[in-house]
N, C-alpha and C positions, 0 to 999 in steps of 0.2 A: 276472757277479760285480760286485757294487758298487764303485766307486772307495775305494781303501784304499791305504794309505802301506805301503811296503815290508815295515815291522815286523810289520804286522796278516797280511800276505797265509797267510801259515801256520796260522793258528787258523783265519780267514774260509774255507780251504779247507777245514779238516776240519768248520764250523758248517755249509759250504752241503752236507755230506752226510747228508744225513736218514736217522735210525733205519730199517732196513729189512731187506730181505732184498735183497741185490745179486747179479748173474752176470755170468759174463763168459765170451766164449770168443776163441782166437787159435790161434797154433800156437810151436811150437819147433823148432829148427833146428840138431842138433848138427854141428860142423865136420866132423867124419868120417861126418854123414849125408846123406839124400837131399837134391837140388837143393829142392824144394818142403819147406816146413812139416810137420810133424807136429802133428797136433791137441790141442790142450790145452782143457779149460774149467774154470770155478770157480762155485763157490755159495758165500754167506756171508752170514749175519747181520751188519752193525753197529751195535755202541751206541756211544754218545758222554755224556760227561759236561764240565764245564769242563776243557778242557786234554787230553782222555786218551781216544781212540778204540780200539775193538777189534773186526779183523772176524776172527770164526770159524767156519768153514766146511768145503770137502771141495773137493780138484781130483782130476780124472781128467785120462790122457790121450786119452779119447775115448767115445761113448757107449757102455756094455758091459763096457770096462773098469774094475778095480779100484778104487776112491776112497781119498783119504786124507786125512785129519784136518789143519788147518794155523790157525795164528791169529798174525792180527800185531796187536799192540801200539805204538799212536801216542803218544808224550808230548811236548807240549807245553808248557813251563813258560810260568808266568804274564807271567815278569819278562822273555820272550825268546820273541817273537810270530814270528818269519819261519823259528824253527828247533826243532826238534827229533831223539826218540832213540826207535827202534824196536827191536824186537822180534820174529824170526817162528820160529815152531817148526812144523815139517813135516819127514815122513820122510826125502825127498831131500837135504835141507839139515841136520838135525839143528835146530840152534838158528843163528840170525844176528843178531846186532845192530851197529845203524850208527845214523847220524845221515839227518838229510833236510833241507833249507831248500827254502825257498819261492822259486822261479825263474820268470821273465816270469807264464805263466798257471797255472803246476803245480808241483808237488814232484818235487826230484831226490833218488836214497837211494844211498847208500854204504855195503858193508857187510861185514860178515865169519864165516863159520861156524869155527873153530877144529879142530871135530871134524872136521869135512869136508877143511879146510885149500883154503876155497874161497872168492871175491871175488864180489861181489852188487853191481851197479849197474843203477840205474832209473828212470825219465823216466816222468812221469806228468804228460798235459795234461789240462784241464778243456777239455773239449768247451763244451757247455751243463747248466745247472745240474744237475747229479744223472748226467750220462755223462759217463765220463773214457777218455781211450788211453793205453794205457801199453807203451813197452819198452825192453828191460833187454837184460843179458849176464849168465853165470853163466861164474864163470873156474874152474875143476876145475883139478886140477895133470896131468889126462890128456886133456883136453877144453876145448874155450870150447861154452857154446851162448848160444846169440840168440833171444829169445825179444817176447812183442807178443801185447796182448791187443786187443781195440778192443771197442767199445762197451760199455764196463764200465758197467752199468746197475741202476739201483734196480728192480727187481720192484715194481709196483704192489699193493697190497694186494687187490684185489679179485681179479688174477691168482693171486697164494699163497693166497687162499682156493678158487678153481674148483680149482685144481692139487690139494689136498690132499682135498679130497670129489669132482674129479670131475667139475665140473659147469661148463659155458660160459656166462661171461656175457654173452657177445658182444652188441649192440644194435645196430638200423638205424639 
């Protein structure tokens, strides 16, 4: 990431995420569950415009299992570079909205489902340009889980083209 003044660092993160198709995979860890992770992964498109990112996607808990529909909404206003207000809508959560600022190299998010009457907190570093690690807590009034994705990564285009006909690009 380019050298940028505190104000800038929040737009500059969501500028250095290029239009794509993104995945991720990690695990979840409810308090009352097993010692080791539970699998989690995610797919999503993002687009971006000035100020206003959207990734819309599907996570399962694991390959086989069921997918579900989720999308989070980035705003960042113009007049206020290091901070912004999201948006995520998914079944487990209902609806959440918080805010996020821009912290050393990544975005912190704070956040609240009302329907759920649940707390959402999330750390998210830039790796290198276009891979981020992210982890959070999800606070339930019967449950905390701890959750962590790592290599949250842009899917190369030539990859989401083999994938969808089929076909390996691979080269020597």
């Amino acid at each position: 990431m380019r050298n940028v003044g505190r104000h800038e660092r929040g737009r500059v993160i969501l500028q250095a995420l290029e239009p794509g198709r993104y995945r991720a995979s990690g695990a979840y860890q409810p308090e009352s569950g097993p010692a080791s992770g539970l699998p989690l992964e995610w797919t999503a498109r993002l687009s971006h415009s000035d100020g206003h990112a959207v990734f819309d996607g599907i996570y399962r808990h694991h390959v086989g299992s069921p997918e579900h529909p989720f999308r989070l909404d980035l705003h960042v206003p113009t007049q206020v570079l290091n901070r912004g207000r999201f948006e995520l809508h998914c079944p487990h959560l209902v609806f959440v909205e918080g805010v996020f600022r821009a912290v050393g190299g990544g975005l912190v998010f704070a956040g609240v489902s009302e329907k759920r009457n649940t707390r959402v907190s999330l750390n998210i570093e830039v790796c290198t340009p276009g891979t981020l690690d992210a982890q959070g807590v999800l606070f339930y009034p019967e449950n905390v889980v701890s959750f962590y994705w790592f290599g949250v990564s842009r899917v190369p285009t030539e990859i989401s083209r083999a994938n969808v006909v089929g076909l390996h690009t691979r080269r020597p």
